[in-house]
N, C-alpha and C positions, 0 to 999 in steps of 0.2 A: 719508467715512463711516468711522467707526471700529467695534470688534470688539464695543462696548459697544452700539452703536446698532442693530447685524445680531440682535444676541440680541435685545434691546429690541423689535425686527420681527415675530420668532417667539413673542411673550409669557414670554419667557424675563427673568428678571429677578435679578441676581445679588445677594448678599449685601454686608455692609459689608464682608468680607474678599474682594468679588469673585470669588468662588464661586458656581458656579450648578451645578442638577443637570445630569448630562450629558445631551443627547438624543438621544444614538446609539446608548447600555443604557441598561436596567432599572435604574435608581438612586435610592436611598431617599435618601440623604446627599447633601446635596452633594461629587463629586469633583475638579470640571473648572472649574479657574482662568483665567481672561480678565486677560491682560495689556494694560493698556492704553494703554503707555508703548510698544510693540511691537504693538499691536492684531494681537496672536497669542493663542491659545488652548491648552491642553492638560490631558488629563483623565488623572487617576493612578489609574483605574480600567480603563479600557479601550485607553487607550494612542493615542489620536484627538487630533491636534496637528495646529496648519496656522495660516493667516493666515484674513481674510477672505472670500477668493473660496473656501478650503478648508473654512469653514465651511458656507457657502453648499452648496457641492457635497455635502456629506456629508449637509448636513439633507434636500436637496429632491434626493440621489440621481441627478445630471446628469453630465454632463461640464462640463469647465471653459469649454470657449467659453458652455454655456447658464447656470452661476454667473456669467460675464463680464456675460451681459447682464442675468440677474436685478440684477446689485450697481448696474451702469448705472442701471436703472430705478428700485431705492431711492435712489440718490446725487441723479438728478431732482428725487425731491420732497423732498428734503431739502439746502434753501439756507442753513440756519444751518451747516451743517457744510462747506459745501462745499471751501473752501481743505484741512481735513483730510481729504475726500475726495479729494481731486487725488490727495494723498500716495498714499493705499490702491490709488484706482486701476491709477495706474501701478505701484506693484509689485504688482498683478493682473495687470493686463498683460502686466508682464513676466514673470511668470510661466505666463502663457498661452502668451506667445511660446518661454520654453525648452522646455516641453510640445512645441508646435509644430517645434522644434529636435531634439528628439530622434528624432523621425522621422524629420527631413531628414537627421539624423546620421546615424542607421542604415543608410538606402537611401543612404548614401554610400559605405559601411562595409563592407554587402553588395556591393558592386559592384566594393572594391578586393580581394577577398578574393580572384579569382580570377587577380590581377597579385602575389600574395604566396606565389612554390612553400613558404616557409617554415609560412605557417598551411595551407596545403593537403596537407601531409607532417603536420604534426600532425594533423588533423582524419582522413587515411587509417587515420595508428598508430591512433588510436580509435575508424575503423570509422564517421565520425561524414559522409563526405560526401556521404549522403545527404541532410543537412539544408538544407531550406528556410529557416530564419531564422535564422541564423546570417549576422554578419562578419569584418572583421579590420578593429584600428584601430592604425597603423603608426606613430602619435605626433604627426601634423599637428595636430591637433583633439582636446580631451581628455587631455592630457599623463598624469593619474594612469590612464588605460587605456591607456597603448604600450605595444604590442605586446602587445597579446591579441585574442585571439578573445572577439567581443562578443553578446551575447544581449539581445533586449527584454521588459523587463519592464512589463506592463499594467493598466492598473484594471480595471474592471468593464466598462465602454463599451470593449473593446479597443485604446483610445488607449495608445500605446507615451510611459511617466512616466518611465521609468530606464532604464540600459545595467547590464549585469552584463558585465566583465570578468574571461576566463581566462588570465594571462599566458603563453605557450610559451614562455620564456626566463627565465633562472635570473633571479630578483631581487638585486640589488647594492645599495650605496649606503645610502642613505637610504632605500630602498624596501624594504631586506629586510624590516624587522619586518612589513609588509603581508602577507608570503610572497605568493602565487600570485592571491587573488582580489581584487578589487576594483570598487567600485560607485559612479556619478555620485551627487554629492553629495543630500542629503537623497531615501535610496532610497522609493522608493513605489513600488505593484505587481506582481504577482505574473509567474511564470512558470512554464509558457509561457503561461497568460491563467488571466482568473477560472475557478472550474467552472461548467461548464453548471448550470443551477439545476436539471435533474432528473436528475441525476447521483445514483448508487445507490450504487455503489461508488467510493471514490477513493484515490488509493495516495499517499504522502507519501513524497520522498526528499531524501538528505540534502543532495545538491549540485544545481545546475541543469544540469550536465554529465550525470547520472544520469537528470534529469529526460526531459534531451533524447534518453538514449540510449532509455529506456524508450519516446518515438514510435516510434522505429525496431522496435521489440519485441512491441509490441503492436496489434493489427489488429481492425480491424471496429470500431473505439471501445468495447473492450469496458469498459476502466475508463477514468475521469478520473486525470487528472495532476496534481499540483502539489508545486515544488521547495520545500523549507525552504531558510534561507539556511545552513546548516550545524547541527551539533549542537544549536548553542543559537538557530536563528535560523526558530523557528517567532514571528512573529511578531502583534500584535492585526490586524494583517490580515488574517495568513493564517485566525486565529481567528473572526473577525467575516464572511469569504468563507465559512467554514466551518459556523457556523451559521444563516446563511441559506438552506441546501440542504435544502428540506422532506422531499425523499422520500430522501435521505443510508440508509441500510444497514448499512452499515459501513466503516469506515477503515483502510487497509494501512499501514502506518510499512516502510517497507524502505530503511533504513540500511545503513552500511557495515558490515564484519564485526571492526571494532575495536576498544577498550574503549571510547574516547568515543560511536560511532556504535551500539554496541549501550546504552550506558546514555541515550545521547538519545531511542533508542527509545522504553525504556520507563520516561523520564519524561512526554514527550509521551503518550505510550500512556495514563497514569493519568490524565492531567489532560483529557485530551479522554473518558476514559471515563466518568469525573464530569461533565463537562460535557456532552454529547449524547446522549441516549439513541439509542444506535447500536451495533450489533456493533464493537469495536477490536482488531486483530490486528495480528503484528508477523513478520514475513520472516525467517526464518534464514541470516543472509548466511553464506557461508563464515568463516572467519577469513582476517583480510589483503585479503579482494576485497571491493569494490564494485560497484554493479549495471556501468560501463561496462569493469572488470576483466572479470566474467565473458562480459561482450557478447564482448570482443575474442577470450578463450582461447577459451569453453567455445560463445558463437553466443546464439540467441534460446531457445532449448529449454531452455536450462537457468536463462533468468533464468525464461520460463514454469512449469516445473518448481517452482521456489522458490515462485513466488506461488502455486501449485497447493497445497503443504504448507507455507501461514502458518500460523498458530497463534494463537488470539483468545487476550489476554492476561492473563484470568480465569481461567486455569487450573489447577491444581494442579500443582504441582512433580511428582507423581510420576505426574502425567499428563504433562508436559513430555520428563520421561525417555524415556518411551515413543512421542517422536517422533508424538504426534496430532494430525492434518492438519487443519483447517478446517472440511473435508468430513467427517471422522472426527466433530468433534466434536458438529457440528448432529446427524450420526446418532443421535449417543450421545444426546443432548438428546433427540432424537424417544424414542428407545428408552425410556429412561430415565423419558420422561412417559406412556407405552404402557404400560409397566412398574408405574408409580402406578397406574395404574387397573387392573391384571388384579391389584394387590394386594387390593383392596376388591372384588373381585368373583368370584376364584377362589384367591385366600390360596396364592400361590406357592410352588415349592422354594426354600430357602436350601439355597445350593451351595457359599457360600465357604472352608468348612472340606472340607479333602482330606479324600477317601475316607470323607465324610460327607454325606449330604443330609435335610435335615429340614422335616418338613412339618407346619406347625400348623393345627388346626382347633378352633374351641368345644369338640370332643368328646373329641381325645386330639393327643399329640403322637407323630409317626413318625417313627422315623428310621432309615435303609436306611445299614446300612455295607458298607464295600468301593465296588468298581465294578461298574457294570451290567453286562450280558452284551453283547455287540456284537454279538448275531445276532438273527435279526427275531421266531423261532420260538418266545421263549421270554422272561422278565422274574421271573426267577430271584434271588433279594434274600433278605438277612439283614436280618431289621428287629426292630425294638424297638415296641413300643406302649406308652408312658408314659402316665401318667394326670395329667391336666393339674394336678392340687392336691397328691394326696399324695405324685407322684413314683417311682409304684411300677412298673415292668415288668414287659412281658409279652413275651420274646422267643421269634422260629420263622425258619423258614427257610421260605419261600414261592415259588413261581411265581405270580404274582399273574396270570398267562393261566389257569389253573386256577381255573374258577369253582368249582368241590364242594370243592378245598382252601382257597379264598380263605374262603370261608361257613361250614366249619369252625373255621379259626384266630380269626373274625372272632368266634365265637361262642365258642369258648375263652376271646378276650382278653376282651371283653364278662363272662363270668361270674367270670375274676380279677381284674378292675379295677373291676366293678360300673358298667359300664357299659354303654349300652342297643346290642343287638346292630345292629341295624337301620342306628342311626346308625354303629356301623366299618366296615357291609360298605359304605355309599354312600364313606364316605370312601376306605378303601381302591379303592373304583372308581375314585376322581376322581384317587386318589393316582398308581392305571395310566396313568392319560391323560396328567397330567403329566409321569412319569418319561420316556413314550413319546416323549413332545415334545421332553423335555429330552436323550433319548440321540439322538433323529434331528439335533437341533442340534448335538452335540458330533460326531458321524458325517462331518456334512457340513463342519463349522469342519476337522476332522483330515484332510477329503479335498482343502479348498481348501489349507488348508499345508502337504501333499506335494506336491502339482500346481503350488508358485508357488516361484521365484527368492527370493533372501536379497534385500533390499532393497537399492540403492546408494546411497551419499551422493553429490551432485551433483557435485562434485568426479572421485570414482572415475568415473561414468557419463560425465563429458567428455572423460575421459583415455583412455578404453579406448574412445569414440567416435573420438576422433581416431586411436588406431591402426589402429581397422579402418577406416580412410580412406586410409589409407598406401597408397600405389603398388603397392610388393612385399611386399604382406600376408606373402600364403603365404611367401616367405625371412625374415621378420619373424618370423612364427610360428614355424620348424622352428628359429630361432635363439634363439629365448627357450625352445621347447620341451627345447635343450641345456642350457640355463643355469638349467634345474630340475634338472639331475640325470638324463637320461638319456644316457649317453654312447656314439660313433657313431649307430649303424642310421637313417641320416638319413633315409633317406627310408621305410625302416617305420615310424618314431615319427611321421614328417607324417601319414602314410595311418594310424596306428590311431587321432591325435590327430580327423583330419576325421570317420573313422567314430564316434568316442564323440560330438563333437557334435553328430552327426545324433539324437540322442536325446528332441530336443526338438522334434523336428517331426515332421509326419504320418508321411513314407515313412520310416521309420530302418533303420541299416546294419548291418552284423554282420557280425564279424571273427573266425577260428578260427588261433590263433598256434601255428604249428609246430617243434617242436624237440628235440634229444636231451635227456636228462636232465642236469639241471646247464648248462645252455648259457643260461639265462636268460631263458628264456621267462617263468615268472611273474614275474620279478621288473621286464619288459618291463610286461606290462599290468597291475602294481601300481601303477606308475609314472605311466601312460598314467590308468589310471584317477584317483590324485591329481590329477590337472589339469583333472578334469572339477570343480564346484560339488558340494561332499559332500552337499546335501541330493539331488540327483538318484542318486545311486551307491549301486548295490546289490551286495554280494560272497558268493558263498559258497565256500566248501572242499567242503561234502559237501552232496549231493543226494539226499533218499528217493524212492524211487519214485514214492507217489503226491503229493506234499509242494506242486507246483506249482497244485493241482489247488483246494487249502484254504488258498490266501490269500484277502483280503478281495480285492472284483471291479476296486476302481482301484490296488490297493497297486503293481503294474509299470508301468502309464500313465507313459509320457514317463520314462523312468528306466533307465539304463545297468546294465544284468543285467552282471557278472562272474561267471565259474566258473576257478577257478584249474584246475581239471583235470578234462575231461568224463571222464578214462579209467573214473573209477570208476562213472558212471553207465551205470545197468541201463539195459534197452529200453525198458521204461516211459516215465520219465523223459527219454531222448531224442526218443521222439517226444510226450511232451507241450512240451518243450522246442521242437522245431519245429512245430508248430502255433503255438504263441507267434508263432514267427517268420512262418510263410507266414498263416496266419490273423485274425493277433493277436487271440486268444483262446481261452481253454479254455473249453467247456461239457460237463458231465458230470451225468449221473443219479444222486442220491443217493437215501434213504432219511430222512424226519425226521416225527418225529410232529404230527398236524394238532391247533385248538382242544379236539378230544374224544382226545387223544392215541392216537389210531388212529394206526398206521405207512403213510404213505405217499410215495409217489415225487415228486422233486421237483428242480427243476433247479438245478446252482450253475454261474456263470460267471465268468472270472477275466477280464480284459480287457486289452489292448495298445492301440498301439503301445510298444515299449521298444527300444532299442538293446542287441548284445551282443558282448561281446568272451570268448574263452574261450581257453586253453591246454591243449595235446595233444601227448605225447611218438609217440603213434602215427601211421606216416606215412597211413594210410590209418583215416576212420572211415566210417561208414553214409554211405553215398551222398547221401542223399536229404539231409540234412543237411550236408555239404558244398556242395553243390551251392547252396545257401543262402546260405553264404556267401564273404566276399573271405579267401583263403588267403593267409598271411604268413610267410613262413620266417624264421626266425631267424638272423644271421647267425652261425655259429660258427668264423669262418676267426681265424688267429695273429693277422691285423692287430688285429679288434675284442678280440679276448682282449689283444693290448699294450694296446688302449685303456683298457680297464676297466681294467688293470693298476696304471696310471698316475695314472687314474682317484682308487681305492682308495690311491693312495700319497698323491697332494697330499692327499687327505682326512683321511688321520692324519697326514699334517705339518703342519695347517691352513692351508695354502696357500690350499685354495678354501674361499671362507666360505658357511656356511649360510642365513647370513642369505638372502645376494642368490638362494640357492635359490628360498628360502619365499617373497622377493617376487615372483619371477617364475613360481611358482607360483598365487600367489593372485591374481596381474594375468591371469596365462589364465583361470582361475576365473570372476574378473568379467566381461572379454571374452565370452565362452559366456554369461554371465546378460545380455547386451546384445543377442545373437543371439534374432531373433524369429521364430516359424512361418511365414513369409510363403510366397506360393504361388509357383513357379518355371514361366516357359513356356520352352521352348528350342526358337526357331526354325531350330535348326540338328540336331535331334536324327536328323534321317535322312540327315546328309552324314561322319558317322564310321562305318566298319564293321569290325570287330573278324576278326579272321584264320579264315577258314572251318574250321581244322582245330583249330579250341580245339574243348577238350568239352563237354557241357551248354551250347552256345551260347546258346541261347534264355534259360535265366536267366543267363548270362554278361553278353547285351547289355544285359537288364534292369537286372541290379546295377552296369553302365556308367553307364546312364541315371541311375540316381540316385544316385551318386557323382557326377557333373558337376554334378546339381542341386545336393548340397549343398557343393562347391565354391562354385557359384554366391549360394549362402544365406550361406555364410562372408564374400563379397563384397556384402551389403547394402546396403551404406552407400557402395558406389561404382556398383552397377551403378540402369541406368534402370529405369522403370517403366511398363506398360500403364495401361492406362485403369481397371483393375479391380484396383489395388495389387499387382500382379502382379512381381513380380521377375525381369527378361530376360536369359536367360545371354549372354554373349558369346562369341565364337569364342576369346579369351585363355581360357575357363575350361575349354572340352574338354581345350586343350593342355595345361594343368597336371595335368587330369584322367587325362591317358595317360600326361603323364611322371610320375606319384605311382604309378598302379597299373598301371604295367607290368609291375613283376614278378610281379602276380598274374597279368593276363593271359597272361603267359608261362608261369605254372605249368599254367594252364589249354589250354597249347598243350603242354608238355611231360609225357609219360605217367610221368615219375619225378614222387614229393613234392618238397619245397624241400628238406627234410636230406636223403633220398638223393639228390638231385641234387650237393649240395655234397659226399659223401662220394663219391661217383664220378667225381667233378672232381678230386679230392685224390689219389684211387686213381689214375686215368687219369696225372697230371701226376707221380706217383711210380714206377709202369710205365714209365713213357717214358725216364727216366734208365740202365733198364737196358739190356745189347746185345740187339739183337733183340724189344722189346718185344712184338711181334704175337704170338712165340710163347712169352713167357715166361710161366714155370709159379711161382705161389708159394702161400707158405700163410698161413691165419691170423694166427698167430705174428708173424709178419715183417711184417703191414699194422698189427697191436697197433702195436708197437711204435714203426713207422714214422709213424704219423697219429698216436699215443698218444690212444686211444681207446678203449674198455671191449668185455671180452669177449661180455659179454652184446648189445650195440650192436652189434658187428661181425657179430655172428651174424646179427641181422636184416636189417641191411644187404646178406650175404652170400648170405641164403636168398631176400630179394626179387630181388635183381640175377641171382641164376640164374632163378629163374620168370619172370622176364620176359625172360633169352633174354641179357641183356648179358654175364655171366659163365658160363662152362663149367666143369662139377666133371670133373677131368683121372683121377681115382682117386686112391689111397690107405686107408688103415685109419681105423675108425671110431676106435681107443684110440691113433692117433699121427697120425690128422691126415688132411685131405684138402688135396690143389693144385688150384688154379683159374687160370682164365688167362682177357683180356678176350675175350670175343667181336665184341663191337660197340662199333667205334671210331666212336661216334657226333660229329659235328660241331657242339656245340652252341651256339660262338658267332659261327656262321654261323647257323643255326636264327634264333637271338636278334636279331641283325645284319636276317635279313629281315625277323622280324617288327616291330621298330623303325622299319625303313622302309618297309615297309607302312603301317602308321600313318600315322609325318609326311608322307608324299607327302599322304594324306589332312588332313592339318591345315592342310600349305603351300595345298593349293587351296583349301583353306575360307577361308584368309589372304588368298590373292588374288583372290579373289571378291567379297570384302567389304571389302577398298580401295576 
């Protein structure tokens, strides 16, 4: 039977140039020449080529066993041809047979693959040996596929047509120009298989390798798969597979991140857009990765991530810029056709021109310059009434809540435009409603993008993922937190660093940094604060009284309050300031007039949670406000003054380079925008107890408590989880917990500040050199100059350490000086010593309890 007689079967009847139309498309012309020297086929339109038994199978949609026996059954009643039937047969036949081969190849293939440590080391590097259909073909059988890892490729009937070869070893010889991939002669069929016919959404990638990783990536069958054969190797198969999927949606192209694999994108992208009426979008690969690159560094979340912000390929360049997600842009489409119709029905604000909105009706044109007022009480506007022909204006200055002034003006503009009153005072009504709409929109857009993180590129998000994966986070952090630019104070910069990023979750922490003038307090939580994300960070220098009371009500939500110096704040102000903190919120009674502007009483509220960090040169402030918070002395001993010293020299020798500052700045930055609100249980919260003779225990233990929690929040990404996404501390995170804020807790054991402590330590260790210290007598003068330290300083210093009993005033003249001498040789690194191990006793049992 020849190729001539098969067409002849079907009423297909070729031309004198042996052309006939194809019948596998839509074809006007004939495309599809029949060779009958070869009694092969092929069509230069749809790219459909094969023998007999391949024509067979394409018309009538079978597998090749049921073409086999279709051809069989024409070759029967057909005895004139039969000697050229023999021929066709058998190489039907045998082509059935290698079909049949290829299977048997495969399940040979799969079976050596776990006697080859070589393909099994490759397949780990790539994350890949979870795969079920995968082999390795070691060079027995198939000579052009040694040594590679092998994948089957299928028709429609999931009959395994071809091998696809990944070689794991450098190509040589005569085989380099193939480089790496390769495919059993005359390829047919797809991989991993056809798509399901009701396949909605299906994602196209550029290798089968990609293909393959993407199973592993994707769960619940949410999309269909199907690999191209590389940049240019979407081929009439995969096209013809493709538009046979009736209920299709739309198509994902997620290529490599290269120039070829992004311009194969979106060639493919254009031509399948023309061709199916379906949504087409295309993956923003990194630069350099590809989908089984990002598998390996970045995990599955991040290939999810990508496919989460495709981008359909219709879209405008300086929509593109603007990074607009899939998701973003169906909104936009809903929006945008919502949009249509409230134009034909309530003739909208044009808002595009700043600090201009205008509003057209049949009757006049509005337009409101400036911005609107931001408070609810009032819609206070500079506006224009033009007269839709002659162009003429009628400007005032309105509260458009004012109905006797609205009806006024409305009748002004009416009698100077000659226009009918009636019709500007409805407009103007309508014009209220809109503005109303349009300022509660801009309200709430301004409170979602104070309340949200700077966005990360997938990349950044993997990289700052894997560090907070890392073993020894917390040493990780205090060491990049040096390598921003904060030099010594190691373990205050850990502990103010943890407290500022508790700012972003419910319970947040607050810090009050103690220290003489000039010793570096602010320039401590200047620091501290740069490393928090600058859209969360709020600073001030000066504080009014009532100034906390008249921001808008979310403007502090989740946001890091700095005060570089509370000294200067009045009483007011600190206790609105602590309410913040223990309440989180201000509410206060004001005064604002109502619709008939009568004066009456009305309530404003400012709201929390926010984190705070603040600097004080005094060692002692309002109680009730400390008590609040974790206390942090400054260190000001000669070591940290060498350091800084040192510090400031490599900086103007340019020893140390800024750069690597600013990077390991802005990677804490990102880290903290990866930190999520999650909810903390600590099953361990009532086996640490904090030293009976700290002060204000009761908030002491509190402010414990949630310092270990957000130790534990810091730890997200390593610690387990409840049933209820709960985040479960462990017994490593108290430990860190006490050794980070010990020295608060110890101030809080000791009745000296942190700077008087340290200048009594200084005092005591310079006493001691002389004979007889117990009773030696000295004066002011002599400790200046000795600790070199400021007169004004020393006085405080000197006038606290007597009222509280450590120094004695011995006598002397008011105009030449008084002597002092220690009274109380206090012990304090004994003190220290027990409260230390009070503690670890307690941590060691919690340790051994929980082995």
């Amino acid at each position: 039977m020849t190729i001539f007689n098969v067409s002849q079967n079907y009423g297909i009847k070729p031309d004198k140039n042996d052309h006939i139309k194809c019948p596998f498309h839509k074809d006007d012309k004939p495309s599809c020449k029949i060779y009958t020297d070869t009694n092969t086929y092929n069509c230069f339109g749809c790219g459909k080529t094969g023998d007999v038994i391949q024509f067979i199978q394409d018309k009538e949609n079978c597998s090749k066993h049921a073409a086999l026996k279709i051809a069989t059954e024409l070759a029967n009643g057909n005895t004139t041809e039969h000697t050229q039937n023999t021929d066709v047969m058998g190489i039907a036949s045998k082509r059935a047979a290698e079909a049949e081969n290829f299977a048997e190849l495969f399940n040979r293939q799969k079976e050596g693959l776990p006697r080859s440590p070589k393909a099994q080391e490759y397949l780990r590097n790539r994350c890949l040996e979870q795969l079920q259909e995968v082999g390795y073909n070691s060079g027995v059988n198939w000579k052009k596929l040694k040594q590679c890892i092998t994948f089957p490729l299928k028709d429609k009937n999931g009959n395994i047509v071809s091998l696809y070869g990944r070689r794991i070893t450098e190509s040589n010889g005569h085989n380099a120009e193939f480089g790496k991939h390769y495919y059993t002669e005359n390829r047919k069929g797809l991989y991993p298989h056809y798509p399901d016919k009701h396949t909605e959404t299906l994602i196209i990638t550029e290798a089968i390798i990609d293909a393959a990783t993407l199973q592993l990536s994707i769960e619940n069958n949410q999309y269909s798969i199907l690999a191209a054969y590389g940049t240019n190797g979407l081929t009439a198969e995969h096209k013809a597979a493709i538009s046979q999927l009736s209920n299709l949606q739309e198509v994902i192209f997620f290529f490599d991140g290269d120039t070829a694999g992004k311009q194969g994108a979106t060639k493919y992208s254009e031509e399948l857009r023309k061709d199916k009426a379906c949504l087409v979008s295309t993956v923003t690969t990194p630069d350099g990765e590809d989908i089984n690159s990002l598998f390996v560094n970045y995990g599955k979340e991040a290939i999810l991530q990508l496919i989460e912000e495709r981008q359909p390929v219709d879209l405008k360049a300086s929509q593109l810029s603007n990074n607009l997600t899939i998701k973003q842009y169906s909104n936009q489409t809903k929006a945008a056709t919502a949009a249509v119709q409230t134009v034909h029905a309530l003739s909208p604000l044009k808002t595009d021109i700043p600090n201009k909105i205008i509003h057209q009706t049949p009757t006049a044109r509005y337009i409101i310059k400036g911005s609107l007022p931001k408070t609810f009480d009032r819609m206070l506007v500079s506006l224009d009434v033009q007269h839709p022909e002659t162009g003429i204006k009628y400007r005032c200055r309105l509260d458009l809540y004012e109905e006797k002034q609205t009806r006024k003006e409305a009748r002004e503009a009416s009698e100077k435009l000659d226009l009918r009153s009636d019709l500007v005072e409805n407009d103007l009504s309508q014009l209220t409603d809109l503005l109303e709409e349009y300022r509660d929109n801009q309200l709430q857009q301004s409170t979602e993008e104070n309340s949200n993180d700077k966005a990360l590129r997938l990349p950044e998000q993997a990289k700052c993922k894997a560090f907070l994966q890392k073993e020894d986070l917390i040493q990780n952090l205090n060491e990049l937190i040096g390598q921003s630019g904060i030099v010594g104070e190691e373990n205050n910069r850990l502990f103010l660093f943890i407290i500022g990023t508790s700012h972003k979750m419910k319970d947040t922490l607050h810090a009050l940094i103690q220290g003489s003038s000039g010793s570096g307090k602010t320039h401590l939580l200047s620091k501290i604060a740069a490393l928090m994300p600058p859209e969360r960070v709020v600073k001030f220098t000066r504080v009014t009284e009532n100034s906390f009371y008249n921001y808008d009500e979310y403007f502090f939500r989740n946001k890091l309050i700095c005060l570089e110096d509370i000294d200067g704040l009045k009483e007011e102000a600190l206790f609105a300031w602590r309410e913040l903190i223990s309440n989180e919120q201000l509410s206060s009674s004001t005064s604002q007039k109502d619709e008939n502007g009568n004066i009456r009483s009305a309530q404003r509220i400012v709201r929390g949670p926010m984190a705070s960090i603040c600097a004080t040169t005094h060692g002692q402030i309002y109680e009730d406000n400390m008590s609040r918070m974790f206390i942090v002395a400054v260190d000001e001993s000669s070591e940290q003054t060498q350091k800084i010293m040192n510090y400031q020299s490599k900086t103007a020798s340019g020893t140390i380079e800024k750069k690597l500052e600013v990077e390991a700045k802005e990677f804490l930055q990102n880290s903290i925008r990866m930190l999520k609100p999650l909810k903390v249980i600590n099953p361990y919260a009532d086996k640490i107890k904090l030293p009976p003779q700290a002060h204000k225990i009761r908030r002491l233990h509190e402010l414990f408590l949630s310092f270990v929690k957000q130790v534990t929040l810091i730890h997200q990404y390593q610690r387990k989880r409840d049933g209820q996404g709960r985040v479960i501390t462990e017994p490593e995170d108290l430990k860190t917990a006490v050794e980070i804020m010990f020295d608060s807790i110890f101030l809080k054991v000791d009745e000296l500040d942190g700077s008087l402590r340290q200048f009594y330590e200084e005092l005591k260790n310079h006493i001691k050199t002389k004979s007889n210290p117990e009773q030696y007598e000295f004066m002011q003068r002599e400790i200046r100059h000795a600790l070199n330290i400021s007169k004004s300083q020393l006085q405080r210093y000197i006038n606290d350490l007597v009222e509280l009993e450590y120094l004695q005033q011995m006598g002397g003249y008011q105009n030449r000086g008084y002597k002092y001498k220690i009274l109380w040789w206090d012990d304090i690194a004994k003190l220290r010593e027990d409260v230390k191990q009070y503690l670890k006793n307690q941590i060691d049992r919690l340790e051994n309890n929980n082995q």
